[in-house]
VEXMI-964160 format. One line per 10 residues: number of its first residue (from 1); their letters; for each residue x, y, z of C-alpha. Coordinates in pm, whole numbers. Layout:
<nodes>
NUM	a	X/Y/Z  ...
</nodes>
This chain:
<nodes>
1	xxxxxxxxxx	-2665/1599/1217  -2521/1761/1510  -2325/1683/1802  -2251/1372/1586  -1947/1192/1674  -1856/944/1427  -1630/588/1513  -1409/447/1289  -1477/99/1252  -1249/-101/1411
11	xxxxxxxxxx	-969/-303/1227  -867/-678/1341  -522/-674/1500  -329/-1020/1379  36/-1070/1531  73/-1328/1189  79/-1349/818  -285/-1431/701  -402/-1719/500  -401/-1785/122
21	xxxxxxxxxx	-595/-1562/-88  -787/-1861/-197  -884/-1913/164  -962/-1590/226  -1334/-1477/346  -1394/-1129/310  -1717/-1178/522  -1704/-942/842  -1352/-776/654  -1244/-440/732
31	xxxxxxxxxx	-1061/-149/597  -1133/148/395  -1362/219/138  -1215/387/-180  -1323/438/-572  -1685/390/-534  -1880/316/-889  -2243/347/-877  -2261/216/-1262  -2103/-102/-1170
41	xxxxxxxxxx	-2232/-105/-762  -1851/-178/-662  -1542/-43/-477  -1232/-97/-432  -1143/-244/-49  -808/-171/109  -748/-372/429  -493/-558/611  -261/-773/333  -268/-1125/322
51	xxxxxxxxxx	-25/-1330/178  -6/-1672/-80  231/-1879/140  310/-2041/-201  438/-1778/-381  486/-1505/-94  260/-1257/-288  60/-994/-116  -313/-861/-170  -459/-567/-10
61	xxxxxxxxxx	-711/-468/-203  -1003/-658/-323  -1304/-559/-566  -1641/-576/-367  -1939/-543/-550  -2295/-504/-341  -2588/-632/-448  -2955/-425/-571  -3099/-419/-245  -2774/-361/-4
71	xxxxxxxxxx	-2837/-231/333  -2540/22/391  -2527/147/790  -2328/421/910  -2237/394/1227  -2202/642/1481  -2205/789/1814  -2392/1083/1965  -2328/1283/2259  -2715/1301/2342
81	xxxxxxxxxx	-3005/1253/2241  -3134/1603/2048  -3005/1539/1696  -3169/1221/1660  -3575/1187/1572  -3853/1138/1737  -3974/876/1791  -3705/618/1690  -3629/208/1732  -3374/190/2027
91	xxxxxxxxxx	-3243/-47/2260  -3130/13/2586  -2874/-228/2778  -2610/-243/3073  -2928/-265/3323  -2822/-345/3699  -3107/-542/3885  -3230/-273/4082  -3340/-117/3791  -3414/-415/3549
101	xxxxxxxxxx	-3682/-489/3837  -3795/-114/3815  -3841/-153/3397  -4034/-491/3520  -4283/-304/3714  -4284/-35/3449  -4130/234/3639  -3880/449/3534  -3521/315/3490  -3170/403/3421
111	xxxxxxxxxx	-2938/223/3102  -2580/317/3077  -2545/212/2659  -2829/326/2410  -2863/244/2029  -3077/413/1789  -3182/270/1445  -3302/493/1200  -3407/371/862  -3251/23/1048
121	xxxxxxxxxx	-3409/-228/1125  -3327/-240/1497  -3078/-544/1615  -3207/-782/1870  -3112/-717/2245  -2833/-906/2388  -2710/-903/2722  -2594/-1246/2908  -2875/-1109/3204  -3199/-1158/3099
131	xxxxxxxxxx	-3422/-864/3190  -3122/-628/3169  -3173/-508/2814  -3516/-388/2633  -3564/-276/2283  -3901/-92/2147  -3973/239/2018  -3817/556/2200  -3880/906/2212  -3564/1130/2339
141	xxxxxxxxxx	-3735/1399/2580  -3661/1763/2432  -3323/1964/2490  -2954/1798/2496  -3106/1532/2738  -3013/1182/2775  -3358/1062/2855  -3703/996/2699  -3975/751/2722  -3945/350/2555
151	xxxxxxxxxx	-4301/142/2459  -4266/-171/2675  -4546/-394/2575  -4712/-61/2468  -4699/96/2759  -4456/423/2787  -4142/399/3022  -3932/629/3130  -3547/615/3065  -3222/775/3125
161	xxxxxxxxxx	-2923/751/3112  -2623/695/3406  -2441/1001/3474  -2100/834/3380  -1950/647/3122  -2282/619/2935  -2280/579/2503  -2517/619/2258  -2472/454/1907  -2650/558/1598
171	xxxxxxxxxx	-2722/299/1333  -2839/480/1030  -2960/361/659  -2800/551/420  -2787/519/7  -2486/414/-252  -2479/761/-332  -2357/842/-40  -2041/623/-56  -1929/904/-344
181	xxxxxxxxxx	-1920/1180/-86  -1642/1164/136  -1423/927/304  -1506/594/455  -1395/303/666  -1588/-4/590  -1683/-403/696  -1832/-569/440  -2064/-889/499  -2187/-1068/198
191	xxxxxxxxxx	-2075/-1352/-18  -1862/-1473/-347  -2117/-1560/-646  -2020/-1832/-883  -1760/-1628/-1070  -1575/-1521/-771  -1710/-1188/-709  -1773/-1068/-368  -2101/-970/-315  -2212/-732/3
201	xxxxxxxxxx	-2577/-757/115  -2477/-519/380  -2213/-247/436  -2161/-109/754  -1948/253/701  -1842/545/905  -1704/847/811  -1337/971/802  -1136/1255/773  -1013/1367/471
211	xxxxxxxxxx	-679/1497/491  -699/1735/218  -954/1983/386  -679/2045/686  -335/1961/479  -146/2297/314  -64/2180/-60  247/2333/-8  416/2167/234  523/1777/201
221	xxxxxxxxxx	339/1560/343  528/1312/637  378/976/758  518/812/1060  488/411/1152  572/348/1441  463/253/1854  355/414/2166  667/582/2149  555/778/1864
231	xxxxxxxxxx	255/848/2028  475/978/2288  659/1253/2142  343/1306/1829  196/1648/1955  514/1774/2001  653/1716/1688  368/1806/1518  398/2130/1673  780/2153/1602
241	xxxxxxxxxx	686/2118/1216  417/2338/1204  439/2549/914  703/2276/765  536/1989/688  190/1809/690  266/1565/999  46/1235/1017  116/931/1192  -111/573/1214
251	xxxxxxxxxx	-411/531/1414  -278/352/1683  -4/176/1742  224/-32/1472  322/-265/1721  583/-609/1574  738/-528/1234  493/-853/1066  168/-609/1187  345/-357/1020
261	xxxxxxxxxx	385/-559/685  43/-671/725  -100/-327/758  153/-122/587  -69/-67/239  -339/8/478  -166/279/650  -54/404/374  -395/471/173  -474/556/-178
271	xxxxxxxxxx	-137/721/-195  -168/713/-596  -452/999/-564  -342/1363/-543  -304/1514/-200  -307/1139/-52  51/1067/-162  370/1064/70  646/1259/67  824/1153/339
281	xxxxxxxxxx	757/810/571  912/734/887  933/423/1001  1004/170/1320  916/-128/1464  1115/-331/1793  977/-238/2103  717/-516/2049  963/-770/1873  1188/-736/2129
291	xxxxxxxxxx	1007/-854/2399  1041/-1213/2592  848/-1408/2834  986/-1452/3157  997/-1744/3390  1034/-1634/3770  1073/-1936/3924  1385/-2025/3716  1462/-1646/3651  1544/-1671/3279
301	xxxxxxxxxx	1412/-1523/2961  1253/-1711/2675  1302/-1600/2311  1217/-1318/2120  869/-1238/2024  1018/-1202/1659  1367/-1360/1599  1660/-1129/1468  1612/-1332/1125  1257/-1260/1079
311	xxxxxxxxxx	1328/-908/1189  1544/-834/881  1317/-1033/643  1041/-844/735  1233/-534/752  1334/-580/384  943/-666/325  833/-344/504  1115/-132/315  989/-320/-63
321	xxxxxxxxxx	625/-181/51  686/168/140  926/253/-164  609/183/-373  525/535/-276  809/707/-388  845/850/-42  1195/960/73  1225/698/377  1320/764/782
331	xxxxxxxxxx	1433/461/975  1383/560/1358  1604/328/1584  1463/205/1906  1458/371/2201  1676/173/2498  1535/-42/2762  1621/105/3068  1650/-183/3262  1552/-541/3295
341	xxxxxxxxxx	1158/-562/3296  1056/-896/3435  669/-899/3387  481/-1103/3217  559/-955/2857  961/-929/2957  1180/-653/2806  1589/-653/2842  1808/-368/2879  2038/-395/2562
351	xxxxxxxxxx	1756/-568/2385  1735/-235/2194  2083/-226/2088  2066/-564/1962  1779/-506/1715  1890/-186/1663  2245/-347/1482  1950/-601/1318  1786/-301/1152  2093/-123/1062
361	xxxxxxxxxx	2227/-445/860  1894/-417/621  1971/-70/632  2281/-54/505  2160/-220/169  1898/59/117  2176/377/116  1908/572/25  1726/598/346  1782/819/639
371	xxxxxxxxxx	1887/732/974  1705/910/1283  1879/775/1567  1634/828/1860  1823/561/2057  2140/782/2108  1919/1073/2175  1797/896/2468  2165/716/2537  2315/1004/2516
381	xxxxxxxxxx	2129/1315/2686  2104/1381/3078  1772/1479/3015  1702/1079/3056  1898/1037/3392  1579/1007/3577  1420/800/3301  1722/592/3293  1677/439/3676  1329/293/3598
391	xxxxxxxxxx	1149/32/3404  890/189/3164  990/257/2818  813/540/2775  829/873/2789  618/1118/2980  803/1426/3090  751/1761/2875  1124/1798/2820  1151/1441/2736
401	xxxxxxxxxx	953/1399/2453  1006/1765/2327  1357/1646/2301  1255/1338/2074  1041/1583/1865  1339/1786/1791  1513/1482/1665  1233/1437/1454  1195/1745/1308  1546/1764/1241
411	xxxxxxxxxx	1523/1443/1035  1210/1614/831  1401/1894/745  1667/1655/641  1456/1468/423  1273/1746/252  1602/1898/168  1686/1530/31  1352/1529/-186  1417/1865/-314
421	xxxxxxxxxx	1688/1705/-549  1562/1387/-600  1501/1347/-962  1161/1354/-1063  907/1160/-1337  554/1097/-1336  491/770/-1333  118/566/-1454  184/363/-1024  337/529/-780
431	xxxxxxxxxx	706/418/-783  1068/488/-665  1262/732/-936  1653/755/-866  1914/795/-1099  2223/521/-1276  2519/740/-1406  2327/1084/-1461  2011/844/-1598  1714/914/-1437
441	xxxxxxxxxx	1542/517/-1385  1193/384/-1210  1101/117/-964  750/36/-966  718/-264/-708  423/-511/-656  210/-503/-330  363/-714/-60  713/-760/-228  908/-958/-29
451	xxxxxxxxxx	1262/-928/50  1382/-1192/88  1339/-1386/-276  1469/-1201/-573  1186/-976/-723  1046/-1048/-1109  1022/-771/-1347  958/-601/-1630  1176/-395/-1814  969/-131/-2013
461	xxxxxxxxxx	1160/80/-2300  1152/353/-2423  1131/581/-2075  1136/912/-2211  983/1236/-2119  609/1117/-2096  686/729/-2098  551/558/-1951  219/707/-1949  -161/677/-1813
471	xxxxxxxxxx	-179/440/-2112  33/191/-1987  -129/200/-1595  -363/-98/-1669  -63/-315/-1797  112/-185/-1539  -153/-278/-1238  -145/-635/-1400  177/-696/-1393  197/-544/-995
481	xxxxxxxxxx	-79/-776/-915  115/-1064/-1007  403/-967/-778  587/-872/-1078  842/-490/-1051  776/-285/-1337  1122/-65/-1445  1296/140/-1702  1577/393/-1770  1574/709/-2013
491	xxxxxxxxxx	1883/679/-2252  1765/922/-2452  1712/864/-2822  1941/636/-2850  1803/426/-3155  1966/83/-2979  2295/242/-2982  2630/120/-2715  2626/350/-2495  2193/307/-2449
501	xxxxxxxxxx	2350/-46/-2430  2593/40/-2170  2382/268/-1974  2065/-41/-1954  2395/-279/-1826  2470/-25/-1535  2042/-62/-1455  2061/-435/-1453  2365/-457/-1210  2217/-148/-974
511	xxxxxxxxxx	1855/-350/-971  2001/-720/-948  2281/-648/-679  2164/-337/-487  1791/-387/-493  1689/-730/-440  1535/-765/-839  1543/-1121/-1019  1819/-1244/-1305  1616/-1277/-1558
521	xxxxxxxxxx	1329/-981/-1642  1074/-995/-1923  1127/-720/-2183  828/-521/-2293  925/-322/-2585  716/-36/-2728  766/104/-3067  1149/233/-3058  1158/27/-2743  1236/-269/-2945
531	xxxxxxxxxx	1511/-101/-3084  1681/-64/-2721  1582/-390/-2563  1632/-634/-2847  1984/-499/-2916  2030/-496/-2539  1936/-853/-2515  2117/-951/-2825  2417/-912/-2600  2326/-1060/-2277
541	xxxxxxxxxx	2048/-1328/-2360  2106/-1553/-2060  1996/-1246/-1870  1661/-1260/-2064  1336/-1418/-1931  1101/-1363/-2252  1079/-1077/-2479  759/-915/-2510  639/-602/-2766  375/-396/-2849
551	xxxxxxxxxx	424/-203/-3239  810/-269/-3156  1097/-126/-3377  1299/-427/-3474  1476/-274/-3818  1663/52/-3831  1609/10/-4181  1233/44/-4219  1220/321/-3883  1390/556/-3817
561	xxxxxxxxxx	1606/432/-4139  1968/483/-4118  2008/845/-4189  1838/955/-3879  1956/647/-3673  2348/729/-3766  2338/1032/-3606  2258/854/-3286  2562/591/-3351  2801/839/-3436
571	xxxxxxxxxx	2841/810/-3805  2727/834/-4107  2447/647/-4295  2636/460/-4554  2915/344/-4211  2565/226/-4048  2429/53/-4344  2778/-162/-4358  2731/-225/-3987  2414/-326/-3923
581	xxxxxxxxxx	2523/-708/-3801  2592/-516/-3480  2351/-319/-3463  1965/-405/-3599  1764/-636/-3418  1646/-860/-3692  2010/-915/-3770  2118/-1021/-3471  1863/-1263/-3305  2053/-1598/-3353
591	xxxxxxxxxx	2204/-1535/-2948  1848/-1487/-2826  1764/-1792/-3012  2034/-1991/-2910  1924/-1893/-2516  1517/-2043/-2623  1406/-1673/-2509  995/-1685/-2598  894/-1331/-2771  538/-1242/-2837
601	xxxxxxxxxx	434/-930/-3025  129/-729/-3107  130/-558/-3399  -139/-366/-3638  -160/-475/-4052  -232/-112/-4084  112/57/-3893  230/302/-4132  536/400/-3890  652/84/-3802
611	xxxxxxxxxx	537/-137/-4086  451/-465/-3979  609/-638/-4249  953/-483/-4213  957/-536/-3857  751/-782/-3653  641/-999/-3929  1034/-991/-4092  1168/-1048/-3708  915/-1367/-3656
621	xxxxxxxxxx	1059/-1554/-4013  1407/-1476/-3925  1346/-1631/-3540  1162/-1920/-3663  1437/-2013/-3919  1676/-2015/-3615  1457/-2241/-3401  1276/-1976/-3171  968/-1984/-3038  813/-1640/-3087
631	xxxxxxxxxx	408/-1517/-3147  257/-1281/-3339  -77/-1157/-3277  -170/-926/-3536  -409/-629/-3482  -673/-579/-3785  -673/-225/-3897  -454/-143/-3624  -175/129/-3715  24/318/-3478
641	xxxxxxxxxx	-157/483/-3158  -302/523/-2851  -593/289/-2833  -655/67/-2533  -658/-243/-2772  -247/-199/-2770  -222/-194/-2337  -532/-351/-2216  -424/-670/-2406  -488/-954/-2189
651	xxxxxxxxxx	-276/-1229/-2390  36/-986/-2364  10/-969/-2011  -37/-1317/-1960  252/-1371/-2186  445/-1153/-1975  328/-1263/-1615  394/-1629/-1693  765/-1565/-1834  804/-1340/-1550
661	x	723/-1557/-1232
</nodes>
């Protein structure tokens, strides 16, 4: 359709957390539309997170499933009337009274707002005037006009348009299909069924731009969060990375650091999908947290729109929610106050610096991200001096903001370089990869983690080249869902041996004192996973939640057997054999006993690697004589593979989300 202009539907701004998912109605929701299945009439709906004030658990995205007969609108917005066909349903409203009399007496009148439904049926006309509105069927006169002729009691009327500030909407019915072919924003309006499904009887969509038909694969791809002041210095950074980086910022503005939270996994987007994903996200929020009323008649400031406490807390939230994407992170300090604003919404000068010494205490436990200091740019440069002996905040002088984007850039570059030795593993979730003592380790963390309660985890073993894989992603988006970190560390092959041991100690202490992760994680042990964990727990069972395993190696014996494993414990087979107390799971699980550590297993009567009698079955007598509480759920016929029966078992992740929490 030409000249079509579409609108993105527009999002609800909240300055609060929202309710309890259980109170949550996802009638009149918005957000965007992603993962459309015709087979199953459903999508996936990513909009602004709301949070269980119970257990502090966030949910952004919801299933929505739309019934037979669904009426799905896209809405739009023309720039006349040419494209659109004749003749069509239309109303026609913001009528003064000279010319609601004139459509009265059937002459010829002028509308400033027009909306067209085709394939719609059309909405009834409101307008608090009566007489100032009229609906009926129009024909648009030919050419780029804004004018035709309306039936009025079925009589023809002529129309137009005001020369200024007039808008013409465009309701149109389109087909599920049509959800597969593009990108969307989308409210939803419908209704849970008895099972707790959300069911839409009507959609109302518009389209949006996909970033991949603009974005050069080649170059990283940079998000920024942040205010007007963003918004500010945006075209000219944009312009200073040009040929460096893929620059995108928010639509709109980010305002207080709890919108941010709220919206963050909005913003971000299906970042799991290739060519959505972020390499590099900036990030700020203060200018808006910062702020105080003002009384003038006693001439003092109230508080702070967001105390310095729940500045940091939410900072740490914000910081848990962006590392999800395995970004390489920017903190952008806030620009100064240039002097004492005493309006309605107050600002103070030094306000900036305050929060600004905040931020950089939540910083400071996050070593990993970079610091763009825009505030000393702007303390520091003459090119402020004028700026300096005012009161707005922002910045509208060429050189100004130029000066800004230069900071910016600068800090791109910085981070790219960063990213270019980051280590690097391809993860089932997006997730944070670093490195503990020349290991390379993941971080796969829950939507809405908060930061300021320990996170839960799991600790998944073995992580070598290709583990975890797209096998384990529905285990894995379980566990997330739940609030519940998902991590592991590649020793190598090292068959359960000290330094594996060692090397899994140095994880625990980076993730339990550096990064905000829980005492206790639940293990989830995979085939020569068990071999690792269980010897790893053997040792430090009060640091044990439950033990969980799929196929899991617990007898050196029966796999690898001890001539392969002793070249992995640096000696020979017969030395191994004599030390196996130390060193073989089922011979050392009276300390995991002791510490009533749960353990529930899968395992297949048919494994001809890891037999189950030799290992899960022999492991479950042993525990049981010792006074442990451990399951095994045995899989008939199953052996040693791939198949979803293994990772899309439902009593193994309830096992390990209810150990976990």
């Amino acid at each position: 359709m030409t000249f079509l202009k579409f609108i993105l539907t527009a999002l609800t701004l909240i300055g609060g957390l929202s309710s309890a998912w259980a109170e949550s109605n996802l009638d009149g929701a918005s957000g965007r539309l992603f993962k459309p299945d015709l087979a199953s009439r459903s999508f996936e709906l990513l909009k602004e997170t709301e949070y269980d004030p119970k257990t502090d658990i966030g949910q952004s995205r919801f299933t929505i499933y739309w019934s037979e007969d669904v009426e799905i609108v896209q809405l739009g917005e023309l720039e006349d009337f040419s494209s659109a066909p004749s003749p069509i349903s239309a109303n026609f409203r913001g009528i003064d009274n000279s010319n609601a009399e004139a459509l009265q007496s059937g002459q010829a009148f002028v509308a400033r707002v027009a909306t067209l439904f085709e394939g719609v049926a059309a909405e009834p006309v409101k307008d608090k005037h009566p007489g100032r509105a009229v609906s009926g069927l129009f024909t648009p006169d030919s050419g780029a006009s804004r004018a035709g002729t309306i039936e009025v009691e079925g009589k023809p009327v002529k129309v137009t348009l005001r020369e200024r500030n007039w808008r013409i909407f465009y309701h149109k019915r389109i087909q599920p299909v049509d959800l597969t072919k593009g990108f969307w924003s989308v409210t939803v309006h419908g209704a849970e069924d008895g099972s707790g499904r959300f069911f839409a009887d009507r959609l109302e969509v518009a389209p949006l731009h996909d970033p991949r038909l603009t974005d050069d694969p080649k170059l990283p791809r940079v998000l920024v969060i942040g205010d007007s002041i963003s918004m500010n210095y945006h075209d000219a950074a944009k312009q200073a990375l040009a040929g460096v980086a893929n620059y995108h910022r928010i639509e709109g503005n980010g305002f207080s650091v709890i919108h941010g939270v709220n919206n963050a996994e909005l913003w971000l987007g299906n970042y799991h999908e290739k060519g959505l994903h972020w390499d590099v996200i900036f990030f700020n929020h203060g200018l808006h947290d910062l702020k105080q009323s003002y009384d003038a008649a006693t001439d003092t400031f109230g508080p702070y729109a967001v105390s310095l406490e729940a500045y940091k807390a939410n900072l740490e939230k914000l910081i848990g929610i962006l590392k999800k994407t395995g970004a390489t992170l920017v903190w952008t300090s806030t620009t100064p106050i240039p002097n004492d604003n005493k309006s309605q919404y107050a600002r103070r000068k030094g306000a900036a610096h305050t929060f600004n010494a905040a931020a950089m205490e939540v910083m400071q436990r996050h070593p990993e991200i970079i610091i763009n200091d825009l505030y000393q740019v702007v303390h520091d440069s003459p090119v402020y001096d004028n700026w300096r002996k005012g009161l707005d905040v922002h910045f509208y002088t060429e050189e100004e903001r130029k000066l800004l984007a230069e900071a910016v850039a600068s800090a791109v570059r910085e981070a790219t370089a960063k990213r270019a030795d980051k280590p690097k593993k391809k993860l089932p979730l997006a997730g944070e990869v670093f490195q503990v003592e020349g290991h390379i380790a993941f971080l796969i963390r829950p939507n809405g983690a908060s930061g300021d309660q320990p996170l839960p985890w799991v600790w998944y073993a073995p992580t070598l080249k290709g583990y975890p894989a797209m096998t384990e992603r529905w285990m894995f988006e379980q566990f997330t869902a739940a609030g519940i970190a998902v991590v592991g560390i590649d020793v190598g092959e090292s068959m359960g041996n000290p330094e594996g041991r060692r090397i899994f100690s140095a994880l625990y202490t980076e993730l339990t004192t550096k990064r905000g992760l829980a005492a206790q994680p639940v293990l989830l042990a995979r085939s020569r996973g068990g071999l690792m964990l269980y010897n790893w727990a053997a040792e430090n069972p009060n640091k044990v939640a439950a033990i969980a395993g799929i196929y899991p190696v617990g007898n050196l014996a029966s796999w690898p057997g001890l001539k392969k494993a002793s070249k992995a414990y640096g000696m020979d087979a017969k030395a191994l054999g004599e030390k196996l107390a130390d060193h073989n799971p089922v011979e050392r699980l009276a300390p995991i006993a002791k510490a009533r550590v749960p353990i529930l297993h899968i395992h297949g009567d048919n494994d001809a690697v890891v037999p189950l009698e030799e290992n899960s079955a022999l492991l479950q007598e042993r525990y049981h004589k010792l006074g442990g509480s451990m399951q095994l759920l045995i899989i008939p016929g199953g052996g040693h593979d791939l198949k979803a029966h293994w990772f899309h078992n439902q009593a193994l992740a309830d096992f390990v989300i209810a150990n976990a929490r």
